[in-house]
N, C-alpha and C positions, 0 to 999 in steps of 0.2 A: 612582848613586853610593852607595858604602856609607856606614852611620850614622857618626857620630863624636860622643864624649860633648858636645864643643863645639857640634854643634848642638842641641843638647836643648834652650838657654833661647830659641830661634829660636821654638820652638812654644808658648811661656807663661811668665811669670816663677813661676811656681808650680810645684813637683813636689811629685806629693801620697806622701806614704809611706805605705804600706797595709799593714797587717796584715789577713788574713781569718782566721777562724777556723771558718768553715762555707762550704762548697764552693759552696754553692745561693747563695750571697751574690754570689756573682764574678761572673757575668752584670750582673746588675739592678744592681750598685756600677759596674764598667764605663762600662752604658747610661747611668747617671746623671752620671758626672763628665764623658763624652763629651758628653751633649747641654749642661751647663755651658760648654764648648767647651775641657775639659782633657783635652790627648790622651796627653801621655806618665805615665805610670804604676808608679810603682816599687812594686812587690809584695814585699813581707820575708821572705824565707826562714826566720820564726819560728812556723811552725806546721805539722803533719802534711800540709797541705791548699795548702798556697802552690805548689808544682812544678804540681799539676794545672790549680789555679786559674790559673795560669800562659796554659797551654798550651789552654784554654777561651776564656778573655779572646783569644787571640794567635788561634788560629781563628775566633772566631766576629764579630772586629770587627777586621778586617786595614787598618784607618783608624788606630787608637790604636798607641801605640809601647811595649810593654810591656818592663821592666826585673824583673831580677832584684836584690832588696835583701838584707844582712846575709848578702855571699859572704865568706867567712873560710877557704874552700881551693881546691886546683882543682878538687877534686873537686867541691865546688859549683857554679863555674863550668861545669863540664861537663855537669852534671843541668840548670843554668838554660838553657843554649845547648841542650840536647837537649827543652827543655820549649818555646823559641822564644823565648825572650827576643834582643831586640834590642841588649842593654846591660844592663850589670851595674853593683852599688855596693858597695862594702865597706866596713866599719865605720873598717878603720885598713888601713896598708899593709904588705907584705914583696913581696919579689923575686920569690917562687914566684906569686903573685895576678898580678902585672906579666907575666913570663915568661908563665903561663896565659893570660893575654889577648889575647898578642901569637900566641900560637903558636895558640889555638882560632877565632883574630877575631871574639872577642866583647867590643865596647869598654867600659872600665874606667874608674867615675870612683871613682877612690879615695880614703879617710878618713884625712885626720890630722887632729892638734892640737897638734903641738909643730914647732920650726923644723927638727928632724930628721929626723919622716916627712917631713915637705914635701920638702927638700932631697933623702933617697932617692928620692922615686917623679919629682920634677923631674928628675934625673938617670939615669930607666931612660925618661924618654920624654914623662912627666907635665905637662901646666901646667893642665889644669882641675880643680882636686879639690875633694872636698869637706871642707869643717870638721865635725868632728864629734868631742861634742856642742857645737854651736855656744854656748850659752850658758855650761854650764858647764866650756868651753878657753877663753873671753876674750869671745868674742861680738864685739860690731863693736868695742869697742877693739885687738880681738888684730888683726883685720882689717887696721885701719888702720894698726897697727904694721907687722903683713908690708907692706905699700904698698911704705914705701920700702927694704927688701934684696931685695925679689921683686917688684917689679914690671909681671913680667911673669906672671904667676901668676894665673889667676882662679879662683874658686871659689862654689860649692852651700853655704853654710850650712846645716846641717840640728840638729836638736834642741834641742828651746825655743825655734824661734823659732814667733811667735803670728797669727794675723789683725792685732793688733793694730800688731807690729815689723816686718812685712816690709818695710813700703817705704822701713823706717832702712833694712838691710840691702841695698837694691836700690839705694839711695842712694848706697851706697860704688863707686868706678872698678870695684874691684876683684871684684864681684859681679856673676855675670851671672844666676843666678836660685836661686830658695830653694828647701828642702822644707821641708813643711809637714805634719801629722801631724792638722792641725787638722780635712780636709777626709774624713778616712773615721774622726773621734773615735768615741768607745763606744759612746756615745747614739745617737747617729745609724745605730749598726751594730746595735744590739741593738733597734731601734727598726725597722730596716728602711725606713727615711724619707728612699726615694730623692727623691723630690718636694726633701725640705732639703737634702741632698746635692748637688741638681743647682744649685739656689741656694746653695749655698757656692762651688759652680767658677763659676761665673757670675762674682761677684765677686774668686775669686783670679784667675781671668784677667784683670780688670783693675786687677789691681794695679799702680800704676807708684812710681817714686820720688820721695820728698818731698822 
C-alpha cells in the first residue's frame, strides 16, 4: 500500500526537520536518529546538498521513510520525488503544490497559518496539514480555536515547538504528531555527536501526551 501523509504519526510522535549542510553528515545523522528508533525523516531543501543527501539516506537505509521539506514549486517536488523521497512538506500552500502532488504521487503535507490556507488546501483534498510556524501563527491556542469550525482537520505543528512543548501540542485532539528541529540542532551537527543525536530520538520517540 502506498504512503499517505496520515500515516507518518503511525511511526513516532516526532518528525525531526533536518537541515544538512555537509553531504558526509547524511549517512552517520540517518544511522543515528534510526537507531533512536526515528524513522521518518524530513530533510529541507535549504541547502546545495539536501537532493543528494536525499537520495543517499533513501538508498542506503530503505527501513527510514525519507521526506522532502521546504517544497515551495513543482519543480521541487519533482527533483524531491526523483531524489526518492517518499513524501513531501511545504512551508505554506497553493493549488500548483496540490495539483503537483496529486499528478507526480508524491504525498503532500502542506503549511498553513491562517483559516484561509487551511480551508484551500481542505478543499483540493487536504485534512492533515501542517502549522507553520507553529508558535509564531498562534501555537496550541490557534490549535484549539481551529477545533471547533474544522474538526475534522488534524495537523504537524512545526516551528518552535521544543523538547520541552511537545507533549502540550500532542495533547490537543487535533494533533497527531510534531516536528521538531531540536533533534538534528547546530551543536550537535557541527559537533558530529551522533552518540547525542541518537539519545535525543530515543527520547522523542517517547514522547506521549500530558
Amino acid at each position: 500500500m502506498a504512503l499517505v501523509t496520515k500515516d507518518l504519526p503511525k511511526f513516532g510522535p516526532v518528525v525531526p526537520v533536518i537541515v544538512i549542510d555537509h553531504l558526509e553528515d547524511a549517512l552517520p545523522l540517518a544511522a543515528a536518529l534510526l537507531e533512536g528508533g526515528i524513522r521518518v525523516l524530513e530533510i529541507t531543501l535549504r541547502t546545495r546538498v539536501a537532493l543528494e543527501a536525499i537520495e543517499r539516506i533513501a538508498k542506503e537505509f530503505p527501513e527510514a521513510i525519507v521526506g522532502a521539506g521546504t517544497i515551495r514549486t513543482q519543480a521541487d517536488l519533482i527533483r524531491a520525488k526523483d531524489a526518492g523521497s517518499q513524501f513531501c512538506v511545504s512551508p505554506g500552500y497553493t493549488a500548483e503544490i496540490g495539483r503537483a502532488s496529486k499528478t507526480y504521487e508524491l504525498p503532500l503535507l502542506p503549511g498553513v497559518s491562517t483559516c484561509s490556507e487551511l480551508m484551500q488546501a481542505n478543499n483540493d483534498g487536504f485534512d492533515f496539514l501542517k502549522l507553520f510556524p507553529a508558535e509564531v501563527a498562534g501555537g496550541i491556542p490557534l490549535l484549539k480555536a481551529w477545533a471547533g469550525p474544522f474538526p475534522e482537520i488534524l495537523f504537524c505543528p512545526t516551528g518552535g515547538v521544543r523538547r520541552d512543548t511537545a507533549a502540550q501540542y500532542l495533547a490537543l485532539d487535533n494533533v497527531a504528531c510534531v516536528g521538531g528541529t531540536w533533534l538534528s540542532n547546530a551543536e550537535v551537527m557541527k559537533n558530529k555527536d551522533w552518540k547525542q543525536l541518537t539519545a535525543l530520538a530515543l527520547e522523542a520517540a517517547k514522547i506521549s501526551a500530558v
